[in-house]
N, C-alpha and C positions, 0 to 999 in steps of 0.2 A: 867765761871758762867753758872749754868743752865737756859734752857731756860723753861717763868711759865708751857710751859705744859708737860715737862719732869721732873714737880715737882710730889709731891706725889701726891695721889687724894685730901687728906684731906687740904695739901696748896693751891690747885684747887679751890678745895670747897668754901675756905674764902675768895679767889680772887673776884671766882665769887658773893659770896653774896654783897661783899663789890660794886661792880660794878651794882649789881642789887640793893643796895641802891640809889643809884643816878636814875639809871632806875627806879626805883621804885615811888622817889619822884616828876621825870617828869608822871610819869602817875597817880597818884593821883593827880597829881594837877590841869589837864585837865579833869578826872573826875569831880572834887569838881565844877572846873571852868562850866563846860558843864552842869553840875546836879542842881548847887544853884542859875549859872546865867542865863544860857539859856535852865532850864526846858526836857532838854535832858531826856531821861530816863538812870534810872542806867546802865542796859546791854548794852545800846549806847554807853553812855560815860567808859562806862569801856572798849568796844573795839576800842574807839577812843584814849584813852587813854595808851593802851596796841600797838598799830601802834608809838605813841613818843615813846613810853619807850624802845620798842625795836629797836628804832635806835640809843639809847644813850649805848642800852646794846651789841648790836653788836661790835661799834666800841672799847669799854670800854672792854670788851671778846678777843677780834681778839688779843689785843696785850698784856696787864695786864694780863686777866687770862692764857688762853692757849699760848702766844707766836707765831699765826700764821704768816707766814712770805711767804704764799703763796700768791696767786693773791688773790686780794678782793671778785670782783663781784662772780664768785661760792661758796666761802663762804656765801656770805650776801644772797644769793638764799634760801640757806639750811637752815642759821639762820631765814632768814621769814618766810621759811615752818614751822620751830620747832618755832617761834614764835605764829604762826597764830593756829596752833597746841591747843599750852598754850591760847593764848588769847580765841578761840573758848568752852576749858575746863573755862576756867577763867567767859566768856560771860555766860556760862551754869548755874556757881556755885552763881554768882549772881543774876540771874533772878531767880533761887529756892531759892534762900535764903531770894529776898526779897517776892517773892510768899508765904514763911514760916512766914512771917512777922520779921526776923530781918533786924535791920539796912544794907542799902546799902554798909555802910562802915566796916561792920563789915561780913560783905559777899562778900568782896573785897578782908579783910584779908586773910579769907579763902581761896580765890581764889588765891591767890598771894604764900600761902604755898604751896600750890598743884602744882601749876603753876614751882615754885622755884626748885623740887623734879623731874618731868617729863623732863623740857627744859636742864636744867644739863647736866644728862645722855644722850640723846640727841646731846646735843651740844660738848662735851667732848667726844662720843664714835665717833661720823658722823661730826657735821658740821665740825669743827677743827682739825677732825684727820689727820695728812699727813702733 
């Protein structure tokens, strides 16, 4: 049996989205949490929220999507640089977006496609590779 990251790329791909759902739904939900109850601002709580999600997506990545079966901790270095990476584009796309006047969360989304398409490549060429 193949190991996930000697699968194709497009097997990859859906690993990882699947993995970045759950990542996903940890970090919107400390947004929502931070923004509706504790008056957080959006670009806050979106990068406080982007700090969970990527430690749900690392662990959920290292061995689902790619298969790493290297030592953790230099992985997880690389994944927080390509995390922080995303989060910093992510922080960006929502403070313009709610500057433009849309919704918070719908300048999250945004940020969350973007974010999705960058940390990938990323992660699947460098953190994981080896």
């Amino acid at each position: 049996m193949s190991r996930p990251r000697d699968r194709p790329a497009a097997a990859a791909f859906g690993r990882y989205l699947g993995v970045g759902l759950a990542a996903t739904a940890a970090h919107w939900a400390l947004l929502v949490l931070l923004v509706q109850a504790a008056q957080v601002p959006a670009w806050l709580g979106s990068g406080a929220g982007a700090v969970l999600g990527a430690q749900v997506a690392f662990f959920g990545n290292r061995r689902y999507t790619f298969g790493h079966r290297g030592a953790w901790a230099p992985a997880w270095w690389r994944f927080m640089g390509t995390a922080l990476l995303g989060a910093l584009l992510g922080m960006a796309i929502v403070a313009a977006g709610v500057a433009l006047g849309l919704y918070y969360l719908l300048a999250q989304a945004l940020a969350t496609g973007a974010g999705v398409l960058l940390t990938y490549a990323v992660n699947r060429g460098w953190t994981f590779a080896g």
